[in-house]
C-alpha positions as a Markdown table, in Angstrom:
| # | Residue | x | y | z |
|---|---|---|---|---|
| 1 | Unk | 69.9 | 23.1 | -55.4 |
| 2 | Unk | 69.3 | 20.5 | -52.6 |
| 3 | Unk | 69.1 | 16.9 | -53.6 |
| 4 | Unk | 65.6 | 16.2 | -52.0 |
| 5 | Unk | 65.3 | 12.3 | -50.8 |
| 6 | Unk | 63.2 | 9.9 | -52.5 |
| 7 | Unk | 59.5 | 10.7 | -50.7 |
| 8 | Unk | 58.5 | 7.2 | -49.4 |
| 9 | Unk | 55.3 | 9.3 | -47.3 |
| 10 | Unk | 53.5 | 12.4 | -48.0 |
| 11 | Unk | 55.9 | 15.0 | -46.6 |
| 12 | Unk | 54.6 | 17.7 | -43.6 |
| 13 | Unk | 56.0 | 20.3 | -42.6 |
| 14 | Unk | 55.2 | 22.7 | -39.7 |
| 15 | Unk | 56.6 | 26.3 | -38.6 |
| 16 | Unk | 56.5 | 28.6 | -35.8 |
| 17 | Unk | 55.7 | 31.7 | -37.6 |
| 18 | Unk | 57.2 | 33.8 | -34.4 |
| 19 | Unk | 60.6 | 32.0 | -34.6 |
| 20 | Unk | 61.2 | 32.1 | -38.4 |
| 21 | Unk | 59.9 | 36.1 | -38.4 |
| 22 | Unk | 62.8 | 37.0 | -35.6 |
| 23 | Unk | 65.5 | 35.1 | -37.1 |
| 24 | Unk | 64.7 | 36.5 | -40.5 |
| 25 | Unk | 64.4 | 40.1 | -38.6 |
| 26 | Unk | 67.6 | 39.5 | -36.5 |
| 27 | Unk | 69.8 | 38.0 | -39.3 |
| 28 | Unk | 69.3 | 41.5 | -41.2 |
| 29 | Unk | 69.9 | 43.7 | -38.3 |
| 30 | Unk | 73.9 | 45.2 | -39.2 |
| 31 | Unk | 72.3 | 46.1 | -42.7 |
| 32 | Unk | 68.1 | 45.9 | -43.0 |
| 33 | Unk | 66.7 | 45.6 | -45.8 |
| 34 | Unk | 64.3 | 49.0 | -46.2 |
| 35 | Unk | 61.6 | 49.8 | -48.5 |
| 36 | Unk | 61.4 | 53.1 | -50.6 |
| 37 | Unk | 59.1 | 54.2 | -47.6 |
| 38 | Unk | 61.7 | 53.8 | -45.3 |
| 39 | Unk | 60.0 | 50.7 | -43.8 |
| 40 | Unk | 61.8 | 47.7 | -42.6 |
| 41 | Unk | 61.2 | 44.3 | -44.8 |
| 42 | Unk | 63.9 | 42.1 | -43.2 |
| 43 | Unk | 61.7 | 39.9 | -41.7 |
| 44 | Unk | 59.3 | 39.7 | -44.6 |
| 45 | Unk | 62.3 | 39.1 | -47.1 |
| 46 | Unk | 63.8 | 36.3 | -44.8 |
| 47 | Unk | 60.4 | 35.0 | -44.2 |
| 48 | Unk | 59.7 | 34.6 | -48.2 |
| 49 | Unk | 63.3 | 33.3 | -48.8 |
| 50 | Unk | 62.7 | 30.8 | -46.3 |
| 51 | Unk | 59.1 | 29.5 | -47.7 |
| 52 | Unk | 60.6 | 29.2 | -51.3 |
| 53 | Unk | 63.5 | 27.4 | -50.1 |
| 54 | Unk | 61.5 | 24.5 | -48.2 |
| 55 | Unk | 59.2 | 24.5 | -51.3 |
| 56 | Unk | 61.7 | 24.1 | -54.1 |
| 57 | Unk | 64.4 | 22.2 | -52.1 |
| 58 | Unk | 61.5 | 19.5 | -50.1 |
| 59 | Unk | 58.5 | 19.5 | -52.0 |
| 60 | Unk | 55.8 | 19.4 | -49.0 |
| 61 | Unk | 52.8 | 17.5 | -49.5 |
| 62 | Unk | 51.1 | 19.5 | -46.2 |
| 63 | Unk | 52.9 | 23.0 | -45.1 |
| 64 | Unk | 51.4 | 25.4 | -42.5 |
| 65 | Unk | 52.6 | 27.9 | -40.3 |
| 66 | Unk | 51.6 | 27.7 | -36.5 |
| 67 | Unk | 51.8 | 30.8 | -34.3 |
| 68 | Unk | 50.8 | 31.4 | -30.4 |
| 69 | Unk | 47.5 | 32.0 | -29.3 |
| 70 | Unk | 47.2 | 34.0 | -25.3 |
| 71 | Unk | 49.1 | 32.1 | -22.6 |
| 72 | Unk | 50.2 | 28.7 | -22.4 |
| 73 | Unk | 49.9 | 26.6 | -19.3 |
| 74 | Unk | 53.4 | 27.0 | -19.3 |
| 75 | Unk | 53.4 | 30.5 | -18.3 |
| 76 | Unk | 50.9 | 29.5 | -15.7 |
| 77 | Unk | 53.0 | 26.9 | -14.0 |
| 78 | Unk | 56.4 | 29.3 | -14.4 |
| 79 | Unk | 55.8 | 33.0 | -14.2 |
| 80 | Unk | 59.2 | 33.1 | -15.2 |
| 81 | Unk | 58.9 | 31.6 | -19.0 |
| 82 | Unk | 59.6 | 34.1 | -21.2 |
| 83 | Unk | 59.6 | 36.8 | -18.6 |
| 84 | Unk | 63.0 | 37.9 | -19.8 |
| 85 | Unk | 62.5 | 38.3 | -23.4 |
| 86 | Unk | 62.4 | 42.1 | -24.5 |
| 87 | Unk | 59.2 | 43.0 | -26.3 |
| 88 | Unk | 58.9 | 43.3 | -30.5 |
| 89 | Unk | 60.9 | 46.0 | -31.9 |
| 90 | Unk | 58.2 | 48.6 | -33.2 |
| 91 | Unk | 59.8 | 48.3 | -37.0 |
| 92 | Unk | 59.5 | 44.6 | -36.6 |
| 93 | Unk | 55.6 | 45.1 | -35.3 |
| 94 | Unk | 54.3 | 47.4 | -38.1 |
| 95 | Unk | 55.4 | 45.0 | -40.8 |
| 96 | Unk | 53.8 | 42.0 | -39.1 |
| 97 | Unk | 51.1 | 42.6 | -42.2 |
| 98 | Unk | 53.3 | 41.7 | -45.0 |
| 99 | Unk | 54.2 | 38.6 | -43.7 |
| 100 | Unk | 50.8 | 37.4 | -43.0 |
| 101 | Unk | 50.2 | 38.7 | -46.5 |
| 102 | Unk | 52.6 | 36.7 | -48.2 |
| 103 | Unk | 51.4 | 33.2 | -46.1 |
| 104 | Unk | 47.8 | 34.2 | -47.4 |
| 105 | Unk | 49.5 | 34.7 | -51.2 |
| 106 | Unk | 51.6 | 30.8 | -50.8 |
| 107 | Unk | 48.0 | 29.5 | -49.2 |
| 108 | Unk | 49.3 | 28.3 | -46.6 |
| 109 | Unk | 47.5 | 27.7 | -44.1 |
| 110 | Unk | 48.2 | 29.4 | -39.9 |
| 111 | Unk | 47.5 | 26.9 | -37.0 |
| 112 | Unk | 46.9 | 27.8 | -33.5 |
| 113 | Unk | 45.3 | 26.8 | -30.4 |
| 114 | Unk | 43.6 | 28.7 | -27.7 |
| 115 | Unk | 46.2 | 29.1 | -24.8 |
| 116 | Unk | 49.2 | 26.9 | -26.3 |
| 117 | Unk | 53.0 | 27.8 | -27.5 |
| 118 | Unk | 53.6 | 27.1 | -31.5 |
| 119 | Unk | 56.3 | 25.0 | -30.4 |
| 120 | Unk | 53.8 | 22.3 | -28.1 |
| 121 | Unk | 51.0 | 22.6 | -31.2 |
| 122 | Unk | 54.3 | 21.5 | -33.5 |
| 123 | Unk | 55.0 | 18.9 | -31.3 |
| 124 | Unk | 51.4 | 17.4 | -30.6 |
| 125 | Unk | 50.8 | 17.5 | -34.4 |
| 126 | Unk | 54.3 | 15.8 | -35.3 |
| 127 | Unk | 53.6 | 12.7 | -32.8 |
């Protein structure tokens, strides 16, 4: 258990839904975790583990998860952003549902804007 400071302000917190799904994914890799079905849940254990932490440990006032929406004028100024980057893992794709299923189930709410990165949203909204 985290000692959680004194709130002095109502507390927000903001995610990129892409980042936190491939780290929970990607932490799991040596040894997923797979369902009776034979499906991968890695990313939508991590995910979970990861929402009940900041919620027990920080007690957020305001929580939501931001993902990307098309391309970002960043990709239009430098072709090369993110070029390198290999594309989702199939196993990682058909699960996809489960995690928006268990942001619908916390109510939490998912933030994006036509044509920007999660990360720039993050950062406008945090200024």
């Amino acid at each position: 258990m985290v000692d959680t400071p004194k709130k002095t302000r109502p507390r927000l917190f903001l995610f990129d839904a892409y980042a936190l799904i491939y780290r929970a994914f990607y932490a799991l890799i040596q040894r997923p975790l797979i369902s009776t079905r034979g499906e991968n849940t890695s990313a939508a254990y991590g995910f979970t583990r990861f929402l009940l932490k900041v919620q027990n440990n920080y007690e957020p006032d305001y929580l939501g998860i931001v993902v990307d929406a098309g391309n970002s004028q960043r990709q239009e100024r430098y072709p090369a952003y993110k070029a390198t980057r290999e594309k989702m893992p199939e196993e990682l794709r058909s699960g996809l549902h489960r995690i928006w299923d268990i942001i619908d189930g916390f109510r939490v709410p998912i933030i994006s804007v036509a044509d920007a990165q999660a990360e720039d949203v993050i950062g406008t909204l945090a200024l």
